[in-house]
C-alpha positions in Angstrom: -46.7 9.4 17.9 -49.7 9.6 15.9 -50.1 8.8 12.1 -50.0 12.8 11.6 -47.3 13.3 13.3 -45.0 10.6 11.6 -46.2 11.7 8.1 -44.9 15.5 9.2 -41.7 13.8 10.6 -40.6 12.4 7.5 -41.8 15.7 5.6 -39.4 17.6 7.6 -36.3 14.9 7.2 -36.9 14.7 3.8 -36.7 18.4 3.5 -33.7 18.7 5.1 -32.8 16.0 3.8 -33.0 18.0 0.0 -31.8 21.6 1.6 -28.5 19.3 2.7 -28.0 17.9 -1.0 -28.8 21.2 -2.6 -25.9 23.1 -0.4 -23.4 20.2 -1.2 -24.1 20.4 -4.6 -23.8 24.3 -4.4 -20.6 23.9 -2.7 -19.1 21.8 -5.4 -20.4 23.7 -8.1 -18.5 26.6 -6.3 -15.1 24.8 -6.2 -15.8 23.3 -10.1 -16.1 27.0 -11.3 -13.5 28.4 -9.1 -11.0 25.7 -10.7 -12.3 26.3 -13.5 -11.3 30.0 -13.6 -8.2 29.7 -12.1 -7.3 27.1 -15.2 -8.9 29.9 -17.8 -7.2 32.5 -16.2 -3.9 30.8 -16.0 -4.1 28.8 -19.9 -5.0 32.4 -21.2 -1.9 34.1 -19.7 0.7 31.2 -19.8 0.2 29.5 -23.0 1.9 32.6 -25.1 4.9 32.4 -23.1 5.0 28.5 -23.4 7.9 28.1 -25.6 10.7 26.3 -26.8 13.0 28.9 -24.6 11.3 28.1 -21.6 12.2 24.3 -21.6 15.5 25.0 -22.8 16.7 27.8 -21.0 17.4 28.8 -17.6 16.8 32.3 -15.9 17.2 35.3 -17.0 16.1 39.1 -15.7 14.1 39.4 -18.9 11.0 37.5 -18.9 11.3 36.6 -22.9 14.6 34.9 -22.4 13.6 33.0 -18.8 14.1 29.4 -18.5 13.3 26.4 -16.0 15.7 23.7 -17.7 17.4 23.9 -14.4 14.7 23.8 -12.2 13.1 21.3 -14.4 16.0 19.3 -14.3 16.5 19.9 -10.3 13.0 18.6 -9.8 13.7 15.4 -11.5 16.8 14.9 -9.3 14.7 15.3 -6.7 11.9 13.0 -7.6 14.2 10.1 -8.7 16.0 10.3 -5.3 13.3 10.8 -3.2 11.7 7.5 -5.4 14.5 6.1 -4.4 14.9 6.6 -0.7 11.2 6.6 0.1 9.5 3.6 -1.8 12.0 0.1 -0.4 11.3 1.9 3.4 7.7 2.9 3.2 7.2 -0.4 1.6 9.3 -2.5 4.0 7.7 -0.9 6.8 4.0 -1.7 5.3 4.9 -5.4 5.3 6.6 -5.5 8.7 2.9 -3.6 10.3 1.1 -6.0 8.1 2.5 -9.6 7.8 4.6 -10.0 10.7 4.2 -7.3 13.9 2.0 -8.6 16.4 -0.8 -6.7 17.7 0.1 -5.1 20.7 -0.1 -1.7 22.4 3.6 -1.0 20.4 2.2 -1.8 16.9 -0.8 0.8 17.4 1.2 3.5 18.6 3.3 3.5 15.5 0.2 3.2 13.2 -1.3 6.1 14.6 2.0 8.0 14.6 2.5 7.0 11.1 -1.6 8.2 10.9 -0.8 11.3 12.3 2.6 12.1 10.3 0.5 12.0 6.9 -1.6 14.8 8.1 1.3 17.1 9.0 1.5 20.2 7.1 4.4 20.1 5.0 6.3 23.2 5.8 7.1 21.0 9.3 9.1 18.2 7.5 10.6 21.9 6.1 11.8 22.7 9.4 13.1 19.4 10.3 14.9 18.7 7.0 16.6 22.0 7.9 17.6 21.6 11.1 18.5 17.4 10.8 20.0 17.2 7.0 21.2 20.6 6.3 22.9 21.6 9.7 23.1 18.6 11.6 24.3 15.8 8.6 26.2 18.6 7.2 24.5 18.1 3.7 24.0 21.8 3.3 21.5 23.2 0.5 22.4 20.4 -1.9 19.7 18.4 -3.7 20.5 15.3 -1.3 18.8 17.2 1.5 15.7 18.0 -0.1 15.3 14.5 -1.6 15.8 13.1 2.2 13.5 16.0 3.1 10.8 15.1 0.4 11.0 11.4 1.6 10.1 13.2 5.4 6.9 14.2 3.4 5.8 11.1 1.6 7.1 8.2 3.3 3.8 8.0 5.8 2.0 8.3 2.6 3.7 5.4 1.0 3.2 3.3 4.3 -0.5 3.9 4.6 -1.0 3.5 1.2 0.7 0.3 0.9 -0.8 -1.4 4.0 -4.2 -0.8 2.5 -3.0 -2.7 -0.7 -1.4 -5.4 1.6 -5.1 -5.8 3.6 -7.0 -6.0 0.6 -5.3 -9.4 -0.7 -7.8 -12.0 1.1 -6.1 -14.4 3.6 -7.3 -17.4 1.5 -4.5 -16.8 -0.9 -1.7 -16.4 2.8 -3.5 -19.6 4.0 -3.6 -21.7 0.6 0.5 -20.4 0.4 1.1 -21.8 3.9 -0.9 -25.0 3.1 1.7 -25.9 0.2 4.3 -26.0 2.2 5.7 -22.5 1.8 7.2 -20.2 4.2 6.6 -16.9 5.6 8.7 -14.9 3.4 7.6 -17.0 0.5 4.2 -16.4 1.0 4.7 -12.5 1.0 7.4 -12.6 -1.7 5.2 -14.9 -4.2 2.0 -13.9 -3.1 1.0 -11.1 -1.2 3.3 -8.4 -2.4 2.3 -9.6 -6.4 -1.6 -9.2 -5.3 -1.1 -5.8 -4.2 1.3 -4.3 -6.3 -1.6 -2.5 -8.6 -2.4 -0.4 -5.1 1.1 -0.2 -3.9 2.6 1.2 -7.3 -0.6 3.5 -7.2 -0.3 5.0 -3.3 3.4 5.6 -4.3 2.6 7.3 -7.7 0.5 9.7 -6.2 2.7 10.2 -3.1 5.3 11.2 -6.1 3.2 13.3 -7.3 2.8 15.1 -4.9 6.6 15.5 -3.5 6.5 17.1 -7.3 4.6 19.9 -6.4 5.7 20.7 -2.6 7.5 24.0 -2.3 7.0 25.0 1.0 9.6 22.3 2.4 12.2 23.3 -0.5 12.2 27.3 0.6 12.1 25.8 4.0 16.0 24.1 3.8 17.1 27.0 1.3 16.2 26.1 -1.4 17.7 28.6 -4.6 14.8 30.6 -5.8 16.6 30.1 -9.4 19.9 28.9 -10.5 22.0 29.3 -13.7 23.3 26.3 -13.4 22.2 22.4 -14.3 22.8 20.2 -11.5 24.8 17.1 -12.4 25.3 15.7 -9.3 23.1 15.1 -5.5 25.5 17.0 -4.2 24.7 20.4 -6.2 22.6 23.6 -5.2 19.5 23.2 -6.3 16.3 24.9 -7.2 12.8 23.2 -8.0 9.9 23.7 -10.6 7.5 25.1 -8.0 10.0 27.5 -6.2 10.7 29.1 -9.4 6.8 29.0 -10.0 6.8 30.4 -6.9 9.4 33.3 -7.0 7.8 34.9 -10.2 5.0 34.9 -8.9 5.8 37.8 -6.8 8.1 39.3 -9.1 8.0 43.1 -9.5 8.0 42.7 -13.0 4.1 41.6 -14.2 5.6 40.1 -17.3 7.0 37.2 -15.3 4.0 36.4 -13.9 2.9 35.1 -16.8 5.8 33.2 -17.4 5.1 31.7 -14.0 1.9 30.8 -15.8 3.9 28.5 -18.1 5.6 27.2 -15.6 2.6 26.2 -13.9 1.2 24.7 -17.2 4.4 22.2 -17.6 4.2 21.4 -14.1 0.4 20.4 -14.2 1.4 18.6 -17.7 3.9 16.6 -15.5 1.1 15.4 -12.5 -1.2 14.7 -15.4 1.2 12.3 -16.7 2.1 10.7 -13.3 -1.5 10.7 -12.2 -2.1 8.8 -15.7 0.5 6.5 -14.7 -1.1 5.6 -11.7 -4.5 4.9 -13.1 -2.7 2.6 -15.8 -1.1 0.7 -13.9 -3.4 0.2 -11.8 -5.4 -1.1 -14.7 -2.8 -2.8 -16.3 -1.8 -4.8 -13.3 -5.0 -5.4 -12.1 -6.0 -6.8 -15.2 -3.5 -9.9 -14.3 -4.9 -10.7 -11.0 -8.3 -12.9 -10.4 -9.0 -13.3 -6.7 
């Protein structure tokens, strides 16, 4: 290839080169000012309805007089359950995969099942919450079943997010533990698990997060659309922030569409916080660790 020719090569890549940067850009441009909107539109509708009766009232047929304290309360159930259930396993199973299965054919097939399971759409774990806690474990529509459902949803989540924590501790802290004498378990109890917590407690704060916000599962078991009710117990019908978000959003009445606007507006006030959470604690515990 000629001088010419290589100085009309690298013209060309360099063009395309721009013409790719300039459609990314373009692209998220698009989705900034598409989120954008959609957060105008829904502050400018929602935020007169955000009131003192909405937190503290439950539904009604009139839009001025409809609540979520029950759904509010519901979705907390929910969370602090699913917390529950969801973080000792996904944890557990991210130190089994990491500090003590063997490779082996057996060990990869569940890592890319557990690979696979964080990319399935939510609305399956829906169908098989239905089917396994509702019918089969008898559990019915209570708030027990969509925690264990929830935990369907997050728990690969968890596990992938904790094994990445686990594999970024450096093996000169597992081999400097072993040289002093200590065991396995006191390696990953004293060591390991302490070095990672920052990305453990961050993976499973976002995994929370986002069991706030699933709906689809919820309607899937049966979810109540609204109830008059606040649940006291795991065994009690339940609703959930986002199926009531969800419900008035396809109400006849136009009025409750709004209120389904502040809905929306405490429920992205609630990821805000968790997401905060996650980022502090991530600071906040990373600040303790020198590697």
């Amino acid at each position: 290839m000629s001088l010419y020719e290589q100085t009309g090569y690298r013209r060309r890549r360099a063009r395309l080169s721009q013409a790719f940067a300039a459609v990314c850009m373009a692209a998220t441009a698009l989705c900034v000012l598409v989120l954008v909107w959609l957060m105008g539109h829904i502050l400018y509708n929602g935020l007169p309805w955000l009131t003192w009766t909405l937190l503290t009232s439950g539904p009604s047929r009139f839009p001025q007089d409809a609540g979520i304290l029950p759904a509010l309360v519901s979705s907390t159930w929910l969370i602090v359950l699913t917390a529950v259930i969801a973080v000792p396993i996904g944890v557990g199973a991210a130190v089994y995969l990491e500090e003590y299965a063997k490779a082996s054919w057996w060990r990869d097939l569940v890592q890319l099942n557990i690979a696979n399971l964080a990319g399935v759409p939510s609305i399956v774990y829906g169908i098989l919450g239905l089917g396994l806690f509702v019918r089969t474990l008898m559990l019915q529509r209570s708030i027990i079943a969509g925690a264990l459902t929830l935990t369907l949803v997050v728990l690969p989540i968890i596990i992938l997010a904790a094994q990445e924590a686990l594999r970024a501790v450096p093996d000169s802290i597992r081999r400097a533990s072993y040289a002093l004498g200590a065991t396995k378990w006191q390696t990953v109890r004293h060591q390991v698990l302490p070095a990672s917590l920052p990305g453990i407690m961050t993976g499973v704060i976002l995994a929370i997060s986002r069991a706030l916000g699933e709906a689809a599962p919820l309607v899937a078991i049966g979810a109540a659309m609204f109830i008059t009710f606040v649940p006291s117990t795991p065994t009690d019908e339940f609703s959930a922030l986002p199926v009531t978000i969800f419900y008035w959003a396809g109400h006849a009445n136009a009025d409750f569409h709004d209120v389904a606007g502040a809905a929306i507006i405490v429920l992205l006030a609630l990821l805000i916080f968790l997401n905060a959470g996650a980022v502090f604690v991530r600071y906040r515990y990373g600040q303790r660790i020198r590697w």
